[in-house]
C-alpha positions in Angstrom: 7.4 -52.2 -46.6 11.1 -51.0 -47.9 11.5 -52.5 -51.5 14.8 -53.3 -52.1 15.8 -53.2 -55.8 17.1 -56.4 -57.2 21.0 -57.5 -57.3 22.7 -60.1 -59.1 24.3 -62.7 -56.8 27.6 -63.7 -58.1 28.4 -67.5 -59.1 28.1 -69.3 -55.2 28.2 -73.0 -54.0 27.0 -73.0 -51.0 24.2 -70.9 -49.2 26.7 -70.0 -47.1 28.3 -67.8 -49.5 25.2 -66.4 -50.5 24.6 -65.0 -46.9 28.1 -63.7 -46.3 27.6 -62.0 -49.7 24.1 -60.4 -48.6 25.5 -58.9 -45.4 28.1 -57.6 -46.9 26.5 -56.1 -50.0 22.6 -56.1 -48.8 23.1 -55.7 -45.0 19.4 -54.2 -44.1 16.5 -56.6 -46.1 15.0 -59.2 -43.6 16.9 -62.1 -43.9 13.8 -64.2 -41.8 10.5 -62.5 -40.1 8.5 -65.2 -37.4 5.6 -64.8 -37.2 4.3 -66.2 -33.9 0.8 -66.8 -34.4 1.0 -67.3 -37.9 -0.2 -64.0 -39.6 1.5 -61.6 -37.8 5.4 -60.4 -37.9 7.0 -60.9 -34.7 10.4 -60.5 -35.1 12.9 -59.7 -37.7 16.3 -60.7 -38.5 18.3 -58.7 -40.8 21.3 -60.1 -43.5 23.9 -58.6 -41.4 22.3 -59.5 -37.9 22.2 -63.2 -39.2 26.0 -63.3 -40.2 26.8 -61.9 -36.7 25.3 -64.1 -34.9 25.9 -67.4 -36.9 29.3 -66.0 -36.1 29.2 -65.6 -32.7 27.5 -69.1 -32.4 30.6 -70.6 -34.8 33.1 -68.8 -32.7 31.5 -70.5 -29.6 30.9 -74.1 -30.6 34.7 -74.2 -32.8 36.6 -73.5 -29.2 34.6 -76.8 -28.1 34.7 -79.0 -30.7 36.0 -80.3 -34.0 35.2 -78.8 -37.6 32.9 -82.1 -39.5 31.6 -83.1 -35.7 27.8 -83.8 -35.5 25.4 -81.3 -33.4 22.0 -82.0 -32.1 19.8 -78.5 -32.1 16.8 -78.7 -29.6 14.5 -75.8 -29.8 11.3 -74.4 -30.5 9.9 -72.4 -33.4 12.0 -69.3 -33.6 14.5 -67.2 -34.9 16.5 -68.9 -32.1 16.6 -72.3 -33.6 17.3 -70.0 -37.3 20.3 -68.5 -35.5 21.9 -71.7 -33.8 21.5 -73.8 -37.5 23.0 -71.2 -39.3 26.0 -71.0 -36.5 26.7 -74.8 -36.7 27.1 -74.4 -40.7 29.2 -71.4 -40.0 31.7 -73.9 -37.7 31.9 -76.6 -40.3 29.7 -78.8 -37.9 26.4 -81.4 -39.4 23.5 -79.8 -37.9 21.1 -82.4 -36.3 17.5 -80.6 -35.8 15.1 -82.1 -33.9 12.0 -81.2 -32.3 12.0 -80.1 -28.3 10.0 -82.5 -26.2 6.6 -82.1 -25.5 6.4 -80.8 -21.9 3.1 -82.6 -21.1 4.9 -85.8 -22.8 8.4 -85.5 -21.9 9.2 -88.8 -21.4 8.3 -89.8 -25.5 10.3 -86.8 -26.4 13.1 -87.3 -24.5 13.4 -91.0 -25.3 13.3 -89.5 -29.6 16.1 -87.1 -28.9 17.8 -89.8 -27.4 17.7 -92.4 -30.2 18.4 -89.9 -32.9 21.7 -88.4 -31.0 22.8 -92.0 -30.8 21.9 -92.7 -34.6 23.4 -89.6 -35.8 26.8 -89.7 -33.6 26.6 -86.8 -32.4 29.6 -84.9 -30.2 27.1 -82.4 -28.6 23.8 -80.8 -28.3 22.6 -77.2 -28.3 19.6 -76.2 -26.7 18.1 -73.5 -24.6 17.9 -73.6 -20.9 14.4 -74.6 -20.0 14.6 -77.8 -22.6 18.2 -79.0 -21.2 16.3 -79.1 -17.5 13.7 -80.9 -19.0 16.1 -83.4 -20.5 18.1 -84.1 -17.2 14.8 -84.6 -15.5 13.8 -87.6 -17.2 17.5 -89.6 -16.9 20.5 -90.2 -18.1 21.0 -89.9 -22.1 23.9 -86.8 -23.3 26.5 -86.2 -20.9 26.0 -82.8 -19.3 28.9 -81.5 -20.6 28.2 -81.8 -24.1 24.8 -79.7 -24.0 25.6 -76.3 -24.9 23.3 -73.3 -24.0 24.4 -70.5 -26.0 22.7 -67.4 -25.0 23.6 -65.4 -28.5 22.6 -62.1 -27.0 26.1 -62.0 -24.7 28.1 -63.8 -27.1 30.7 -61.2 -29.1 32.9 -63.8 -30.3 32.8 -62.7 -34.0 36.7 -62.3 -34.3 37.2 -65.9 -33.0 35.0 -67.7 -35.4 37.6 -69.4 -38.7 35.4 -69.2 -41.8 35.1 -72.4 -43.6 34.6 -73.5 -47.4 32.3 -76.6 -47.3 31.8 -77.6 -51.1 28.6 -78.9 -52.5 29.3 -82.3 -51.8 29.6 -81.6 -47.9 27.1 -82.8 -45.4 25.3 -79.9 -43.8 22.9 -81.3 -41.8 20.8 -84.7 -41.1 16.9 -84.5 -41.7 15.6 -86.9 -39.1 11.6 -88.4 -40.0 8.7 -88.1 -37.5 9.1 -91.5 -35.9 5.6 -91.8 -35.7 5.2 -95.4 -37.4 8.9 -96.4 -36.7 12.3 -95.4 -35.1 13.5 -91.9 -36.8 15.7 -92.4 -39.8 17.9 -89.8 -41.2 18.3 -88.3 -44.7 21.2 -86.2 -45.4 21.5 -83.2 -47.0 24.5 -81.5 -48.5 25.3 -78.0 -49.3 24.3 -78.8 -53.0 21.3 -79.7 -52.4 20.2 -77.0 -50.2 21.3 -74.7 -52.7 19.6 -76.8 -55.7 16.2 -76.5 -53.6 16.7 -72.9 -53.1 17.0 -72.4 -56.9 13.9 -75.0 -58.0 11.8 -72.5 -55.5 12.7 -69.3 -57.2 
C-alpha cells in the first residue's frame, strides 16, 4: 500500500470543500475502496475520479432540475450509490437514500420507496436500470419521467456542472429509518453536521 504523507486541510465548511480540495491537491489516495464480500478490495475510487464524476452526475441532474430540489437515490451497495450521492450534493440538490427493493419482496419495497418519496417531496429519483424496471412492474408511484438512470461511465458533462456553496446550515440529505415497527420517518442532516461527525471520528 502507497503511504501518502500527511497534509493540512485548510479551514472548510462543508465536505464538499474538502473533496474539491483533495482532488486538486491529493488527486491519487483512494477516496472509497468496496469491498464486495466484505474483506476483500473490489474497487477503488480515487480523489480526482470522485470529483469527476460527482461532476458529471451534477452537470446531468442541474439541466433537469432546480438547485434545493429533493432526489430519491435507489441503489445497491456500491461505489455506484457513492458516486450518485456525491453528484446530488455537487448540484445543490437533498439527497434522499433509500434502500433498493428486495427482488424476492418487491412489492414491500416498492410500497417503502413509495411513502418516503411522498414524505420527503421529492422532484425525482435516480436509480439504475434494473431497479427502475422493477419499480414500474409493481404500479403506478413516480412518474416515469422523473426517474433518472445515469450511466456515469458515458456522461462527460464536467464543464456543464455550476459549483455551489451550501453553508453549514444547509440541508444535504434526509436519513430515512428502517420502517420496520412503523412508517419511515426522516432525520435531516446538514452540511455541518456531516462535517462535525467527520471530525468526532478522526
Amino acid at each position: 500500500m502507497v503511504r501518502h504523507p500527511p497534509v493540512t486541510i485548510p479551514p472548510v465548511e462543508t465536505l464538499l470543500d474538502i473533496l474539491r480540495w483533495r482532488a486538486e491537491h491529493q488527486p491519487d489516495p483512494a477516496a472509497y475502496v468496496f469491498l464486495r464480500d466484505g474483506v476483500s478490495p473490489d474497487t477503488v475510487l480515487t480523489y480526482k475520479d470522485l470529483d469527476t464524476k460527482a461532476r458529471s452526475i451534477a452537470a446531468y441532474l442541474q439541466s433537469r432540475f432546480s438547485s434545493g430540489d429533493r432526489l430519491l437515490l435507489v441503489y445497491p451497495p456500491g461505489l455506484e450509490f457513492v458516486q450518485a450521492f456525491w453528484g446530488a450534493l455537487y448540484a445543490g440538490w437533498v439527497a434522499v437514500p433509500v434502500p433498493p427493493p428486495d427482488v424476492f419482496r418487491p412489492r414491500i419495497g416498492v410500497a417503502r420507496v413509495r411513502r418516503i418519496a411522498e414524505d420527503a417531496g421529492v422532484a425525482g429519483a435516480l436509480s439504475t436500470t434494473q431497479i427502475l424496471e422493477l419499480v414500474r412492474a409493481q404500479g403506478p408511484g413516480i412518474p416515469s419521467e422523473q426517474w433518472l438512470v445515469c450511466d456515469v461511465a458515458t456522461l462527460d458533462s464536467t464543464a456543464q456542472w455550476t459549483s455551489t456553496h451550501p453553508l453549514a446550515s444547509t440541508l444535504a440529505y434526509l436519513q430515512y429509518t428502517s420502517g420496520s415497527t412503523a412508517a419511515p420517518k426522516g432525520v435531516m442532516v446538514g452540511h455541518g453536521n456531516l462535517t462535525a461527525q467527520s471530525r468526532c471520528i478522526t
